[in-house]
Backbone as a chain_set.jsonl record, in Angstrom:
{"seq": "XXXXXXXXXXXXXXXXXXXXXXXXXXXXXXXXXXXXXXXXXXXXXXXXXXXXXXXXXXXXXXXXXXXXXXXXXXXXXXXXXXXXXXXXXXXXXXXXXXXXXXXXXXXXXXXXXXXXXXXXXXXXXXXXXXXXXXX", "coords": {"N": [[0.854, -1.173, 0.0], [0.856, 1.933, -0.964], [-0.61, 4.632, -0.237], [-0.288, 6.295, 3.004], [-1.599, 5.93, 5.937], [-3.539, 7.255, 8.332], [-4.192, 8.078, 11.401], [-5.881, 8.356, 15.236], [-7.179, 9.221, 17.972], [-9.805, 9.369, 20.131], [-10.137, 12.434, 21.145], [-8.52, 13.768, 20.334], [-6.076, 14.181, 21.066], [-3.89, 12.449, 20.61], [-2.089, 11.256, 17.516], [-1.178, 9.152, 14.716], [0.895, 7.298, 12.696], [1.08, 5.135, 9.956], [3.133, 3.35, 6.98], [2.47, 0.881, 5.963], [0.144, -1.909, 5.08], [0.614, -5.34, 6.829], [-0.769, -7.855, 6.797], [-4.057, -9.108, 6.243], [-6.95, -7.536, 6.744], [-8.516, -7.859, 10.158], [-11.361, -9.112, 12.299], [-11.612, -9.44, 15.518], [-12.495, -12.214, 18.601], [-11.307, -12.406, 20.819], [-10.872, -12.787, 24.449], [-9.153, -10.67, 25.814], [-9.386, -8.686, 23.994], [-11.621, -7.74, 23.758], [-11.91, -7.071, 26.434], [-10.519, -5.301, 26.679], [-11.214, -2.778, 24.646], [-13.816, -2.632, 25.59], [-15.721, -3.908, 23.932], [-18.066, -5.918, 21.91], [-16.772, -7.28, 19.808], [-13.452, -6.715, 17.902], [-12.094, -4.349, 15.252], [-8.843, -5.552, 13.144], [-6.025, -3.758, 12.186], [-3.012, -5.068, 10.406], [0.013, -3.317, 10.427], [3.343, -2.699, 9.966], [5.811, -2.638, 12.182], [8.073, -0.994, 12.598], [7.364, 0.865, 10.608], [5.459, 2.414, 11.597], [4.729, 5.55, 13.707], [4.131, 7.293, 16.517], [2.586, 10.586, 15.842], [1.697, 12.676, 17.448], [1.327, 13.372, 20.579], [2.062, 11.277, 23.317], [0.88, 8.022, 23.945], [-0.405, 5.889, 26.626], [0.735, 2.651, 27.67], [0.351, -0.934, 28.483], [0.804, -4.188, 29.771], [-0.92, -6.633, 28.783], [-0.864, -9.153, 28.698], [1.575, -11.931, 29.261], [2.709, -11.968, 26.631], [2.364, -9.844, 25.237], [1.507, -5.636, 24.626], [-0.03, -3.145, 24.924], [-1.401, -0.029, 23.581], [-2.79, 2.829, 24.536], [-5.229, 6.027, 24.898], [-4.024, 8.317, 27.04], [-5.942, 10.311, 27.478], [-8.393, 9.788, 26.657], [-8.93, 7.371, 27.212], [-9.261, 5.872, 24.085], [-8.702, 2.66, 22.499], [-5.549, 1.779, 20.935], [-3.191, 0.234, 19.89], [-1.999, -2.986, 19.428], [0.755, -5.17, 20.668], [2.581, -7.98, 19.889], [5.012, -9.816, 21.449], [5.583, -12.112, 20.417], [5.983, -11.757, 17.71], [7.747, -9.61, 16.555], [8.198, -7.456, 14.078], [5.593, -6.776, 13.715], [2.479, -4.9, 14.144], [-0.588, -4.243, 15.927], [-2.858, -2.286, 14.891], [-6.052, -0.378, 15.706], [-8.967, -0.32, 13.965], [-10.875, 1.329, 13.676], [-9.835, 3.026, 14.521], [-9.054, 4.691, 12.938], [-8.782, 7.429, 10.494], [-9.818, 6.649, 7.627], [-11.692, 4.168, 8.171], [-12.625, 2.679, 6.281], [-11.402, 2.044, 4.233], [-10.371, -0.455, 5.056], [-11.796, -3.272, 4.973], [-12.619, -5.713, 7.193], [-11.707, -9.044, 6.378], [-11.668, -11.37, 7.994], [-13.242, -13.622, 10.467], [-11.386, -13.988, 13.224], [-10.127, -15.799, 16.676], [-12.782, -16.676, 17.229], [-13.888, -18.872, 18.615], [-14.288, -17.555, 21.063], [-16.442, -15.887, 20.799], [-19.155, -13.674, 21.887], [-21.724, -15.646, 22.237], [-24.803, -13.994, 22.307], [-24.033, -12.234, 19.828], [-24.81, -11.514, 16.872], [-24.1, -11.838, 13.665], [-23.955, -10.805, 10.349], [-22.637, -11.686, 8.532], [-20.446, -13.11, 6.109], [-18.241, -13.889, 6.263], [-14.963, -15.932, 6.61], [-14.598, -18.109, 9.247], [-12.531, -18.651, 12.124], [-11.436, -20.82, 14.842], [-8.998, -19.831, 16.191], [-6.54, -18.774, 15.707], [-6.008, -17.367, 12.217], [-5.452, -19.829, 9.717], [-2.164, -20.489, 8.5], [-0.687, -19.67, 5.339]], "CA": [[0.0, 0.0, 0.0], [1.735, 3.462, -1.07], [-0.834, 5.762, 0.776], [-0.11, 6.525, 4.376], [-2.323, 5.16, 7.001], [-3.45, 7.73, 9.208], [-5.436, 8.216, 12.545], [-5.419, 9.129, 16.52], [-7.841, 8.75, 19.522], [-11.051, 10.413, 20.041], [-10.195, 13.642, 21.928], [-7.519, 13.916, 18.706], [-4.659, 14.0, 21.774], [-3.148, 11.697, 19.77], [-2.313, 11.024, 15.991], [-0.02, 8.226, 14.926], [0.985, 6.921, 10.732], [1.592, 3.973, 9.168], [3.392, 3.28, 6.106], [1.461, 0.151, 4.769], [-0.222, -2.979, 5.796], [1.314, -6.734, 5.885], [-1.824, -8.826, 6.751], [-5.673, -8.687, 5.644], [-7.576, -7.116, 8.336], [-9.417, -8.939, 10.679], [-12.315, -9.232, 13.581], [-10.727, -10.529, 16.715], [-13.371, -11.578, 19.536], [-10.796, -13.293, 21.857], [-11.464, -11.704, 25.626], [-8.742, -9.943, 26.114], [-9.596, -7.73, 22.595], [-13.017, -7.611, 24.287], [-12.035, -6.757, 28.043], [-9.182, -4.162, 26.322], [-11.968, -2.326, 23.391], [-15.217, -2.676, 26.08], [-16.708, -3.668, 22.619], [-18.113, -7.74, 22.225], [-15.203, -7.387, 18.746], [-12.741, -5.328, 17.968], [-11.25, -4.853, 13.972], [-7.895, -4.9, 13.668], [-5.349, -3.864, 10.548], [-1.693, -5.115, 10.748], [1.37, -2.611, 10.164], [4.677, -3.137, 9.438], [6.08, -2.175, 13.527], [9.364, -0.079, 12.343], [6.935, 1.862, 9.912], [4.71, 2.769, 12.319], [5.203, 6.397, 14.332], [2.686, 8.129, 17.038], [2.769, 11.944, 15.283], [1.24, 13.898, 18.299], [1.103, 12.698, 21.823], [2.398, 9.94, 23.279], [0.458, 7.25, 24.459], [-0.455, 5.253, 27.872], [1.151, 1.506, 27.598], [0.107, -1.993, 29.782], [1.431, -5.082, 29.083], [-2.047, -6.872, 28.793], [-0.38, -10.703, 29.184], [3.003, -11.805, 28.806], [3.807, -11.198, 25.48], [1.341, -8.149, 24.716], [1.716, -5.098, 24.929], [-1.443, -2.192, 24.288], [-1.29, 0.993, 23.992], [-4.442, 3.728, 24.539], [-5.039, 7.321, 25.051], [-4.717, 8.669, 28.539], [-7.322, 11.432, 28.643], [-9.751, 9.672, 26.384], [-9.064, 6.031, 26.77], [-9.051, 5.106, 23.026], [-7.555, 1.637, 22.363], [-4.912, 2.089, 19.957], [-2.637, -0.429, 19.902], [-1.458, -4.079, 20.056], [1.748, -5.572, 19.708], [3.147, -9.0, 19.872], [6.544, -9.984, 21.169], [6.611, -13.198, 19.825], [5.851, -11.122, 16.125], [8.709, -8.518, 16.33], [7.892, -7.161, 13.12], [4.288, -6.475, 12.876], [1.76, -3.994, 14.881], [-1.938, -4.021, 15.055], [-4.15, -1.188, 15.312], [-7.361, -0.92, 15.361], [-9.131, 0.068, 12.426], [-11.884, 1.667, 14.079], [-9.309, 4.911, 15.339], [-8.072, 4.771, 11.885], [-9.021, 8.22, 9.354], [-10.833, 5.967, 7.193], [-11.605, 2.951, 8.368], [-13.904, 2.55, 5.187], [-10.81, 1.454, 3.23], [-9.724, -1.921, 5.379], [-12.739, -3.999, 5.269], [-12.017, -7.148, 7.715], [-11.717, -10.497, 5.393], [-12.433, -12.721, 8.234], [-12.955, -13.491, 12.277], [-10.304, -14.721, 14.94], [-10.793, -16.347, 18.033], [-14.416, -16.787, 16.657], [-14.352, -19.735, 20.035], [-14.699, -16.688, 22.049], [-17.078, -15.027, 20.804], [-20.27, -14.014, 22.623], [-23.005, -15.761, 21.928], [-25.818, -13.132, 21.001], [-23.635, -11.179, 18.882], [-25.158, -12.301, 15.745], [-23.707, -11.722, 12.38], [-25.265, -11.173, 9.193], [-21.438, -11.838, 7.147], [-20.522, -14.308, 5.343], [-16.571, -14.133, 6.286], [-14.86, -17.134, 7.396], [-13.984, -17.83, 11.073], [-11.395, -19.34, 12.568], [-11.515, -21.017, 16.088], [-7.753, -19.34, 17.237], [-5.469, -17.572, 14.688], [-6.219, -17.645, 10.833], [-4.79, -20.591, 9.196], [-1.075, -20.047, 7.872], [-1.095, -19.986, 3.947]], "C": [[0.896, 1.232, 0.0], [1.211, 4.983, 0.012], [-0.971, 5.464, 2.098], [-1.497, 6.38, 4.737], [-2.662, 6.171, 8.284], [-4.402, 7.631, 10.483], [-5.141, 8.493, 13.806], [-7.182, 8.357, 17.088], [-9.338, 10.065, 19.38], [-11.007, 11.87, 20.262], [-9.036, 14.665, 20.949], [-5.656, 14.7, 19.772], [-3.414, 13.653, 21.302], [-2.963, 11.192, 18.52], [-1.094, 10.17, 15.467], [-0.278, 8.209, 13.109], [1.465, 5.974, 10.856], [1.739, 4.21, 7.787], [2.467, 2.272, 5.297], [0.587, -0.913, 5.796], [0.54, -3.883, 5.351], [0.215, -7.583, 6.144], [-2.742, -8.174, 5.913], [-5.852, -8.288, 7.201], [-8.374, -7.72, 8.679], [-10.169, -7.985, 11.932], [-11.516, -9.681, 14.551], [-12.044, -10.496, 17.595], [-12.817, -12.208, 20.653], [-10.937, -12.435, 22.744], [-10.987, -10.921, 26.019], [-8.828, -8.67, 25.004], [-11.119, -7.155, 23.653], [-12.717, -6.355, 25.419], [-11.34, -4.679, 27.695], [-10.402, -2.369, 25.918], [-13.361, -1.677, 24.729], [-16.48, -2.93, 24.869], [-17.009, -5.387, 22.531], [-16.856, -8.041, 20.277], [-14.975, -6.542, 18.602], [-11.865, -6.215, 16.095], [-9.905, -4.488, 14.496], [-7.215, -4.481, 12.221], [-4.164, -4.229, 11.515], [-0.781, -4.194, 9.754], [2.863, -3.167, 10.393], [5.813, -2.172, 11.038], [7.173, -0.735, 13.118], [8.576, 0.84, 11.403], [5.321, 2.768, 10.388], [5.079, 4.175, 13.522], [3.884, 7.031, 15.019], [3.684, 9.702, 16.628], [2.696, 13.107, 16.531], [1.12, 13.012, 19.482], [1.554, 11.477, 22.468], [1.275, 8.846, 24.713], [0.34, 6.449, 25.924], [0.011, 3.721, 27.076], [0.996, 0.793, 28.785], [0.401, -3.207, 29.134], [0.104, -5.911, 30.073], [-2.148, -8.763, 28.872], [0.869, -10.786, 29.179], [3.706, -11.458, 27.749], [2.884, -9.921, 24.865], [1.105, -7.182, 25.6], [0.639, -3.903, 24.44], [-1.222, -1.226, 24.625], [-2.961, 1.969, 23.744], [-4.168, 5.159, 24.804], [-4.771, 7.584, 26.468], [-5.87, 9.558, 29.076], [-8.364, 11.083, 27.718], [-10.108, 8.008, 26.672], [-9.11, 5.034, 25.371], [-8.142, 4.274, 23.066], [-6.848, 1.756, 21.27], [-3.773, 0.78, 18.584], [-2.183, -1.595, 20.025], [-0.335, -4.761, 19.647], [2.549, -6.703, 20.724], [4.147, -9.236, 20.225], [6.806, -11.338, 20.689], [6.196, -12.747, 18.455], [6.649, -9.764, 15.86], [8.237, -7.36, 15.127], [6.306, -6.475, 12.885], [3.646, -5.737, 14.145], [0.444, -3.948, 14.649], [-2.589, -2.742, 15.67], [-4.921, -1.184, 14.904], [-8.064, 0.287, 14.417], [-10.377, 1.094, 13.22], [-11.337, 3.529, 14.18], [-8.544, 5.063, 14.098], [-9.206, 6.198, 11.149], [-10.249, 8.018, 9.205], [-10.603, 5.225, 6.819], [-12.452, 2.362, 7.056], [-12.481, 1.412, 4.305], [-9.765, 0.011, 3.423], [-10.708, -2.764, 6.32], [-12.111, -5.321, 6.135], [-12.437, -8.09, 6.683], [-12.253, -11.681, 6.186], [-12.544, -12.245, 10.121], [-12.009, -14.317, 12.738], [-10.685, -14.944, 15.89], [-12.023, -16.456, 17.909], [-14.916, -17.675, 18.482], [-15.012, -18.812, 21.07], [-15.584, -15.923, 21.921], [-18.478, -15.157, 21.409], [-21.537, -14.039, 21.828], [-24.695, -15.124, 21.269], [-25.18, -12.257, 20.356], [-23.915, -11.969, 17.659], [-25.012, -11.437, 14.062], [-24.172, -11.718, 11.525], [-24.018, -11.25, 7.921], [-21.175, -13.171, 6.84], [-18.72, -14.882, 5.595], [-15.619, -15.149, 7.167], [-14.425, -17.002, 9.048], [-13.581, -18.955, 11.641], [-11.884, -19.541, 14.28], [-10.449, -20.325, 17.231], [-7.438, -18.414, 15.839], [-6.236, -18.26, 13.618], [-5.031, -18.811, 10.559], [-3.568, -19.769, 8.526], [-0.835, -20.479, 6.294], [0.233, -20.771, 3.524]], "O": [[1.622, 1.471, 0.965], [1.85, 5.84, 0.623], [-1.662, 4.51, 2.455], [-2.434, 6.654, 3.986], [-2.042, 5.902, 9.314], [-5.441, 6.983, 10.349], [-4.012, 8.977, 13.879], [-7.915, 7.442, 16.714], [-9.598, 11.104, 18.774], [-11.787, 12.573, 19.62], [-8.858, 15.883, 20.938], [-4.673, 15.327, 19.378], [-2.308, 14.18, 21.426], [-3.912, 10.451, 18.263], [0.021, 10.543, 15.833], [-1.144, 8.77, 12.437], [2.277, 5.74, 11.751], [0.964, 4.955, 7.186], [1.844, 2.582, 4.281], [0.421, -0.742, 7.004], [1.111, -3.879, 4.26], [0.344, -8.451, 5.281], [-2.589, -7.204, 5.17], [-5.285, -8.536, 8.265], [-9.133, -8.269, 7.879], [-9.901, -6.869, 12.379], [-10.611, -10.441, 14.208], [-12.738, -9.481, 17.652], [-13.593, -12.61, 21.521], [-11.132, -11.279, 22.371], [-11.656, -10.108, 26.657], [-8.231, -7.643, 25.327], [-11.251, -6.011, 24.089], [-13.085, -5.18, 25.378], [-11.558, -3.558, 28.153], [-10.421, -1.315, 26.553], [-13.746, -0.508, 24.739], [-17.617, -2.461, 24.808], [-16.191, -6.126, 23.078], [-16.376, -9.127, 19.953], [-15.62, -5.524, 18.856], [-11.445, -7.32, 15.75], [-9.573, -3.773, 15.441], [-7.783, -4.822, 11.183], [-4.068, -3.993, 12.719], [-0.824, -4.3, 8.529], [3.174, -4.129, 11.095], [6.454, -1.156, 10.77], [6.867, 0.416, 13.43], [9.199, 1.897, 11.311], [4.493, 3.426, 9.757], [5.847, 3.761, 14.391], [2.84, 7.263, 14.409], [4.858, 9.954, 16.902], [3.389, 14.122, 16.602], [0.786, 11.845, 19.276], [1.233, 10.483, 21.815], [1.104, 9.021, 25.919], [1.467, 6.473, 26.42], [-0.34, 3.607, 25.901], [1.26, 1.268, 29.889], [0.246, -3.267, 27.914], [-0.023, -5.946, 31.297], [-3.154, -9.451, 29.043], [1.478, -9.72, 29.09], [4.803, -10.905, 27.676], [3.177, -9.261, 23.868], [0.718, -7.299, 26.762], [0.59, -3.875, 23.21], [-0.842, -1.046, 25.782], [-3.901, 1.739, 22.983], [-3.004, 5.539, 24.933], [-5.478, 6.889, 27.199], [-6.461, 9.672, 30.149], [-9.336, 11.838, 27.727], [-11.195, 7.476, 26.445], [-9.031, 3.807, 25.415], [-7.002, 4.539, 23.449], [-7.602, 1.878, 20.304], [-3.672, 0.598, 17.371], [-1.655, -1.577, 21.137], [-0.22, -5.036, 18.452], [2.987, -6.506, 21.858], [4.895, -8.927, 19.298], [7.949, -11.769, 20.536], [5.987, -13.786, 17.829], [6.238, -8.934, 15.049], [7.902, -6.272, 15.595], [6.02, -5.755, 11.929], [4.229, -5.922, 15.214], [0.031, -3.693, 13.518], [-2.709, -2.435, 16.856], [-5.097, -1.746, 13.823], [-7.717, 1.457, 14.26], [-10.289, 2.003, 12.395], [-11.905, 4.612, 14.042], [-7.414, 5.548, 14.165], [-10.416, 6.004, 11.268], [-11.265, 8.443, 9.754], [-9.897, 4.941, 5.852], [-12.911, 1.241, 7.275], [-12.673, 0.264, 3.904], [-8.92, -0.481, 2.675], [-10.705, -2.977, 7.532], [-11.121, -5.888, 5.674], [-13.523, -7.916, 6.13], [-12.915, -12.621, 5.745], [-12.2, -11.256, 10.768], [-12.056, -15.515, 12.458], [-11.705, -14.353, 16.245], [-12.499, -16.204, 19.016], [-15.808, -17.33, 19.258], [-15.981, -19.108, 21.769], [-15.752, -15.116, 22.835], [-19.04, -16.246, 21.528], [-22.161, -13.213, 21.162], [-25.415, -15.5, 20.344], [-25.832, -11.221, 20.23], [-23.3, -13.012, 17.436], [-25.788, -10.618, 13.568], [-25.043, -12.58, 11.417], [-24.233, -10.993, 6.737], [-21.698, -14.168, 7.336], [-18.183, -15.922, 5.215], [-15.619, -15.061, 8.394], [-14.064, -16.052, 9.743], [-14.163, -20.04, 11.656], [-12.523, -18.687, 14.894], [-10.623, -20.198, 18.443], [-8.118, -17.588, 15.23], [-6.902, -19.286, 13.757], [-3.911, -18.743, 11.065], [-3.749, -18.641, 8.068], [-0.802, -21.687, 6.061], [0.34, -21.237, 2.39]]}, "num_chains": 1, "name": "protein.A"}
């Protein structure tokens, strides 16, 4: 993707860029996306970590299990951030605090196992029990 990736937090505290994406974007409804978001899913896009910069403000950070690490606003709470240490390389943010989110439709769901029960779907996009299958 050539055009920049922009977006920030509700209270516009904060404004961060990405250079491109390296996945498809996804749904996640595993619980800690849940508990993190206060939302029953949360989209996400993946970035390329080293091409990723917050522009304005810098962020609150909690290390949300052992290897994850989330970052959010402090004076509005927007979730911003999630990032992997066993995936060095890659960064997700969530599509939701993105510009426009219009232009990284999710392709599928994650952790689908977790998801709650009356949230009822009217897509057609596949769903995975843990991670997306590796191609």
């Amino acid at each position: 993707m050539s055009e920049a990736i922009d977006g920030g937090c509700l209270c516009g505290e904060l404004r961060y860029r990405a250079a491109r994406t390296t996945e498809v974007p996804a749904f996640c409804h595993c619980r800690t996306c849940r508990k993190a978001s206060g939302a029953p899913v949360v989209a996400w896009i993946t970035v390329a970590r080293e091409e990723f910069a917050f522009t304005r403000g810098q962020p609150r950070s909690y290390r949300s299990s052992d290897h994850v690490v989330r970052t959010f606003c402090p004076s509005c709470g927007t979730s911003l951030t999630y990032a992997n240490d066993k995936y060095p390389l890659a960064l997700d943010v969530t599509t939701a605090s993105l510009d426009e989110p219009e232009r990284f439709p999710p392709s599928d769901h994650v952790w689908f196992s977790h998801a709650i029960p009356w949230l009822q779907l009217g897509d057609d996009l596949p769903r995975h029990a843990k991670f997306r299958p590796k191609a």
